[in-house]
PyMOL CGO cylinders between C-alpha atoms (Angstrom):
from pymol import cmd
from pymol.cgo import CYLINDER

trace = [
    CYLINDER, 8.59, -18.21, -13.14, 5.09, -16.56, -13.58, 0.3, 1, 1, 1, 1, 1, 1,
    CYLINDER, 5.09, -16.56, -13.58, 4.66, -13.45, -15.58, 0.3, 1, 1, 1, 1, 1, 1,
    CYLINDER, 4.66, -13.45, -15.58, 1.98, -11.20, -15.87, 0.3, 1, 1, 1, 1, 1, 1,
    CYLINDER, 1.98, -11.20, -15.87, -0.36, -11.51, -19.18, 0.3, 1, 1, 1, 1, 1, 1,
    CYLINDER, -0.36, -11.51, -19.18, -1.53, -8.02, -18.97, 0.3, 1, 1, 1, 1, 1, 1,
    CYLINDER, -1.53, -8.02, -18.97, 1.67, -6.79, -20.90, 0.3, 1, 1, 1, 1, 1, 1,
    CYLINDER, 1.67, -6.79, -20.90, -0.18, -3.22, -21.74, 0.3, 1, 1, 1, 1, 1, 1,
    CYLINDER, -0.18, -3.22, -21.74, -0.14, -2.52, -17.79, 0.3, 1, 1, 1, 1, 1, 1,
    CYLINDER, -0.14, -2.52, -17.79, 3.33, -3.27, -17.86, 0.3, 1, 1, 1, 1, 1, 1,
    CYLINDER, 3.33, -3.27, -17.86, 4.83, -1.20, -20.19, 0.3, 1, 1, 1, 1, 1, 1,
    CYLINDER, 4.83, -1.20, -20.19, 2.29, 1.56, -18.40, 0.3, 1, 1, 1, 1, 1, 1,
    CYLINDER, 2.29, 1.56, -18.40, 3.55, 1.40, -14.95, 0.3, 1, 1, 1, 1, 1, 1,
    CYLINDER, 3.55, 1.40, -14.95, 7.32, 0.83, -16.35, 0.3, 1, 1, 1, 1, 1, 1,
    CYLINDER, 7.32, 0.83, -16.35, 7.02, 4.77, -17.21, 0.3, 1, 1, 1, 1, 1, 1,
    CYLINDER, 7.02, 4.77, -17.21, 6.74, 5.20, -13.79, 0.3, 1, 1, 1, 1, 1, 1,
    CYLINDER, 6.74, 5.20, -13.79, 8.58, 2.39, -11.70, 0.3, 1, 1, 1, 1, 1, 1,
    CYLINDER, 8.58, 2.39, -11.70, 11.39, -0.31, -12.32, 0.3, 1, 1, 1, 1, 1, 1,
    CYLINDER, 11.39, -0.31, -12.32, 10.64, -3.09, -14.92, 0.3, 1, 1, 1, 1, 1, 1,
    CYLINDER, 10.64, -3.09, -14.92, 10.61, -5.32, -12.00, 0.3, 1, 1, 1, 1, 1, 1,
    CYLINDER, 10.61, -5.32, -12.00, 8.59, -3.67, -10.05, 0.3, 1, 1, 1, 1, 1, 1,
    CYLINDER, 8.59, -3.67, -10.05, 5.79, -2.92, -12.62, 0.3, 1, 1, 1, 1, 1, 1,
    CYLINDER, 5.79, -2.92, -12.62, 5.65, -6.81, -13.47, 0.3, 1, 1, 1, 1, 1, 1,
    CYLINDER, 5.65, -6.81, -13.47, 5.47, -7.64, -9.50, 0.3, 1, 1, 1, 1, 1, 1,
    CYLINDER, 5.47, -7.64, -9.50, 2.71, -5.29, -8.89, 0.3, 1, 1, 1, 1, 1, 1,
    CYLINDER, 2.71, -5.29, -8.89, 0.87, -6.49, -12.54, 0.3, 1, 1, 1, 1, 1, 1,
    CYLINDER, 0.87, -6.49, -12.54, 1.39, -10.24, -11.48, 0.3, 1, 1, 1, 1, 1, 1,
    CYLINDER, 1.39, -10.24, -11.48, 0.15, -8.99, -7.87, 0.3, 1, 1, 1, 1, 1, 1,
    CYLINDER, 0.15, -8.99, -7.87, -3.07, -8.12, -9.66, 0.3, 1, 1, 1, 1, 1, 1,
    CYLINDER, -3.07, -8.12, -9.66, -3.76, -11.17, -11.59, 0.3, 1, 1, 1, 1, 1, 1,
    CYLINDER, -3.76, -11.17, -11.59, -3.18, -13.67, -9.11, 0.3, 1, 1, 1, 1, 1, 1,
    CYLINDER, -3.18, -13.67, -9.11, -3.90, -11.76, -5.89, 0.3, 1, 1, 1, 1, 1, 1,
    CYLINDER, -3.90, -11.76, -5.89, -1.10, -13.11, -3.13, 0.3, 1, 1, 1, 1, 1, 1,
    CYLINDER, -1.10, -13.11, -3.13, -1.29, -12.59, 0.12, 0.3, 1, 1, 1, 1, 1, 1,
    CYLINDER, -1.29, -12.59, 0.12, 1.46, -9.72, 0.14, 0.3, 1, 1, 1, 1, 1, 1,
    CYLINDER, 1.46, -9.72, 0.14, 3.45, -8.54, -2.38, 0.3, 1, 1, 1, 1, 1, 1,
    CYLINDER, 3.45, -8.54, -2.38, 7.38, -7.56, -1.37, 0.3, 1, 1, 1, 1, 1, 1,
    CYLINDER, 7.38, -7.56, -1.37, 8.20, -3.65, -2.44, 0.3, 1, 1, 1, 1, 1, 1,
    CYLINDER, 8.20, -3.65, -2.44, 10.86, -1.73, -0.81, 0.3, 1, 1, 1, 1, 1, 1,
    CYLINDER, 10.86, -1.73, -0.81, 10.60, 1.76, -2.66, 0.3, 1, 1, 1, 1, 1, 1,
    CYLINDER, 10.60, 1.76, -2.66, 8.26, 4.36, -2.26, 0.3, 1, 1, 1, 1, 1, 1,
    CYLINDER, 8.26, 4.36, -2.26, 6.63, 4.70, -5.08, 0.3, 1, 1, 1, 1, 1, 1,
    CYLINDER, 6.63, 4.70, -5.08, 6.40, 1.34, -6.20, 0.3, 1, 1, 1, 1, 1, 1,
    CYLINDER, 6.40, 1.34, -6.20, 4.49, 1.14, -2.66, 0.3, 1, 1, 1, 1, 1, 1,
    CYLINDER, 4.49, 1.14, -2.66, 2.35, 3.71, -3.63, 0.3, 1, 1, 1, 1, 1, 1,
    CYLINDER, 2.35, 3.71, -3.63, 1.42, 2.24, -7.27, 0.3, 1, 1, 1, 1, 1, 1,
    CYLINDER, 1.42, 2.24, -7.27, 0.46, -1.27, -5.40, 0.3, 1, 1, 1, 1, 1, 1,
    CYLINDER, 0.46, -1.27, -5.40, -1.61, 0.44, -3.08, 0.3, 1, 1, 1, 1, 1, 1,
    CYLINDER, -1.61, 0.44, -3.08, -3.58, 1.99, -5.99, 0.3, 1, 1, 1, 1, 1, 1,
    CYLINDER, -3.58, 1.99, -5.99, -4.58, -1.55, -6.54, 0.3, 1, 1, 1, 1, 1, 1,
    CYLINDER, -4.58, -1.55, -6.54, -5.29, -2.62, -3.10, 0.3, 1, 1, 1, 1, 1, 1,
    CYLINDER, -5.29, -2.62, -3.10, -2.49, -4.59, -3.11, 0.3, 1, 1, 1, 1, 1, 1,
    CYLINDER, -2.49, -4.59, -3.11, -1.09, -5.79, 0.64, 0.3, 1, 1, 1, 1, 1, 1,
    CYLINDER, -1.09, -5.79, 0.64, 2.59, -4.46, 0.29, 0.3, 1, 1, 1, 1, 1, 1,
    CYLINDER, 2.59, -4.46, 0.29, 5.67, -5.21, 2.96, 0.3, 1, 1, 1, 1, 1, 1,
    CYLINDER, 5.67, -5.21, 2.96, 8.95, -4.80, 2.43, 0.3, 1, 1, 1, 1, 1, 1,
    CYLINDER, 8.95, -4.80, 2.43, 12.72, -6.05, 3.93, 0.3, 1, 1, 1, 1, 1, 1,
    CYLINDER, 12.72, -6.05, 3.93, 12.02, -4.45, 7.50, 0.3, 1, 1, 1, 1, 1, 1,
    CYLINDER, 12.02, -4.45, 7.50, 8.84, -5.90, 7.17, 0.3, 1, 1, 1, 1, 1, 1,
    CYLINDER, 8.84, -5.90, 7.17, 9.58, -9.39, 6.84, 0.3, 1, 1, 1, 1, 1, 1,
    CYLINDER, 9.58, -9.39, 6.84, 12.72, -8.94, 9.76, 0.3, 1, 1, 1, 1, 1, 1,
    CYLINDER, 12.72, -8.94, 9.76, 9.94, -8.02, 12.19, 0.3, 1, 1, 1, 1, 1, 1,
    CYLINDER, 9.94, -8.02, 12.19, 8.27, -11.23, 11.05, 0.3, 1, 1, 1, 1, 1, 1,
    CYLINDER, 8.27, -11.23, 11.05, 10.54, -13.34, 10.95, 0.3, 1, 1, 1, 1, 1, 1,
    CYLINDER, 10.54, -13.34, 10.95, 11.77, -11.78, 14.79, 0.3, 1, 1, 1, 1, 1, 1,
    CYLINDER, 11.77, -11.78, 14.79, 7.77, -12.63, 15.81, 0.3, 1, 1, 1, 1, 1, 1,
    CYLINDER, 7.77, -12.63, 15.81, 8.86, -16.33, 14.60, 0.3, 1, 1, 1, 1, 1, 1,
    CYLINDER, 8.86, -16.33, 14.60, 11.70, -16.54, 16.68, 0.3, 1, 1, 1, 1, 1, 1,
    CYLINDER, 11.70, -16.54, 16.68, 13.92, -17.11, 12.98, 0.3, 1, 1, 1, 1, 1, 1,
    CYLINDER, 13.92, -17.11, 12.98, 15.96, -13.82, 13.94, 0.3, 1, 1, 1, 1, 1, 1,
    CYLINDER, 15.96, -13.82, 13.94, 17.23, -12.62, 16.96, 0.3, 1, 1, 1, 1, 1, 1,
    CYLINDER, 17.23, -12.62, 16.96, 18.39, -8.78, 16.89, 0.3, 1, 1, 1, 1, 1, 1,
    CYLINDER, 18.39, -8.78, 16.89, 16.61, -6.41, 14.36, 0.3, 1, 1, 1, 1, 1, 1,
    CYLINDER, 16.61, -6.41, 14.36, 19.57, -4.31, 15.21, 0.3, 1, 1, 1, 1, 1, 1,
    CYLINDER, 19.57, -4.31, 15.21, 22.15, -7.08, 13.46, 0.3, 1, 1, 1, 1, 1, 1,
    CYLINDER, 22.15, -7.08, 13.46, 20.04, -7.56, 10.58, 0.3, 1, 1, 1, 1, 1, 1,
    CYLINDER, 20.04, -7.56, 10.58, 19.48, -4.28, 9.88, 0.3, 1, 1, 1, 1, 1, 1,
    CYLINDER, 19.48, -4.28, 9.88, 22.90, -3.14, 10.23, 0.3, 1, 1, 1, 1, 1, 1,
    CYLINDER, 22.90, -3.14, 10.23, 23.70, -6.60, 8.35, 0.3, 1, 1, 1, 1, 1, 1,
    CYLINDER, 23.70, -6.60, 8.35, 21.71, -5.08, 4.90, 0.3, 1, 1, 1, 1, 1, 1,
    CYLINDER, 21.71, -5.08, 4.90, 23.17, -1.96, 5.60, 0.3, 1, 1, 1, 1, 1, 1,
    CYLINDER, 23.17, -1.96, 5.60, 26.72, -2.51, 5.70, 0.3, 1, 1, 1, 1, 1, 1,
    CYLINDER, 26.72, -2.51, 5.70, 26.93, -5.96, 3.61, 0.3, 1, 1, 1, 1, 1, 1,
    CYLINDER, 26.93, -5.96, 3.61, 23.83, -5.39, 1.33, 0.3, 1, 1, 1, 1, 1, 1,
    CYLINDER, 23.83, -5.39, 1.33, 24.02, -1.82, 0.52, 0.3, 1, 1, 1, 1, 1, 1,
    CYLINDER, 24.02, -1.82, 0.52, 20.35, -1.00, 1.74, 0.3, 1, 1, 1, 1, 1, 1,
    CYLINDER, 20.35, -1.00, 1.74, 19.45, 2.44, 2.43, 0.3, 1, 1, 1, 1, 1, 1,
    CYLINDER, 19.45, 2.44, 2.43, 17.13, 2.33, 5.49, 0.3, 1, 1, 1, 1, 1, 1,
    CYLINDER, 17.13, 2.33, 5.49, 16.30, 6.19, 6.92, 0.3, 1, 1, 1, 1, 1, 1,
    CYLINDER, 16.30, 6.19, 6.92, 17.78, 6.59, 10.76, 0.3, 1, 1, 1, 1, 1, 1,
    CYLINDER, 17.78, 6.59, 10.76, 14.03, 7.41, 11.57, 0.3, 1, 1, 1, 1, 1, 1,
    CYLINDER, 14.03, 7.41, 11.57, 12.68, 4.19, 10.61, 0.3, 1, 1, 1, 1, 1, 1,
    CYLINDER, 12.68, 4.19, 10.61, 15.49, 2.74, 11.97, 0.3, 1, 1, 1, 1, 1, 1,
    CYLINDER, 15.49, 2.74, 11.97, 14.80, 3.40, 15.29, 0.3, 1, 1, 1, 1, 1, 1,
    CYLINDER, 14.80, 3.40, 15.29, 10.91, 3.38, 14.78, 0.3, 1, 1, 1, 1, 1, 1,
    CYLINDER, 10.91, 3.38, 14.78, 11.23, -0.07, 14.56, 0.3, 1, 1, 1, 1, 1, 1,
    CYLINDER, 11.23, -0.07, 14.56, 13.51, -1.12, 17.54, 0.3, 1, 1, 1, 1, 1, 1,
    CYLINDER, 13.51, -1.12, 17.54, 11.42, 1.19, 19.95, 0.3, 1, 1, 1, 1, 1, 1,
    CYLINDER, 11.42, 1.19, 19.95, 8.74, -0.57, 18.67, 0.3, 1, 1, 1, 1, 1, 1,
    CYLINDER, 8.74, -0.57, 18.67, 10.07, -3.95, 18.50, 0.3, 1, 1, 1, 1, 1, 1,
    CYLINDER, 10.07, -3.95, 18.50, 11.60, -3.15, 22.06, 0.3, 1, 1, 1, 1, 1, 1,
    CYLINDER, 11.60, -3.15, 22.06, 14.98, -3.32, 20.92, 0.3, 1, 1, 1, 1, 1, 1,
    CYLINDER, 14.98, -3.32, 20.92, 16.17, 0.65, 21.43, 0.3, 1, 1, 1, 1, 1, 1,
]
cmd.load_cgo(trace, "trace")
């Protein structure tokens, strides 16, 4: 597994987010992938102080949806939900089957 050699940025951003998250988004910077996975807010919000490309969980579903790897955003949202103990807001709930043409 790759870790981050800037370890001063770490312990910066760990004031502010999850240990995880702060070594994500400082890894993020060094090596510059093509998205970086970040579910909460603020860790969103740090990443995006580094023009970092962020999805999350819902994002990926949708993708993997466009792919044809999942059939019903519905069942795998309620799956994380109910089995995975993922908080996702009724609004964006919804959002995303209107938009996905699922609601």
């Amino acid at each position: 597994m790759a870790e981050p050699s800037n370890s001063a940025l770490v312990r910066l951003l760990k004031q502010e987010l999850h240990p995880g998250e702060a070594e994500s988004i400082v890894l993020a910077i060094e090596v510059r992938p093509d998205v970086l996975l970040l579910d909460e807010a603020e860790a969103r919000r740090v990443a995006g102080l580094y023009d970092l490309p962020v999805t999350g969980i819902i994002g990926l579903l949708i993708q993997a949806k466009h792919e044809g790897l999942v059939s019903s955003l519905a069942e795998e949202m309620d799956r994380l939900r109910e089995q995975g103990n993922f908080w996702i807001h009724d609004t964006l709930y919804r959002r995303v089957l209107e938009e996905e043409k699922e609601g």
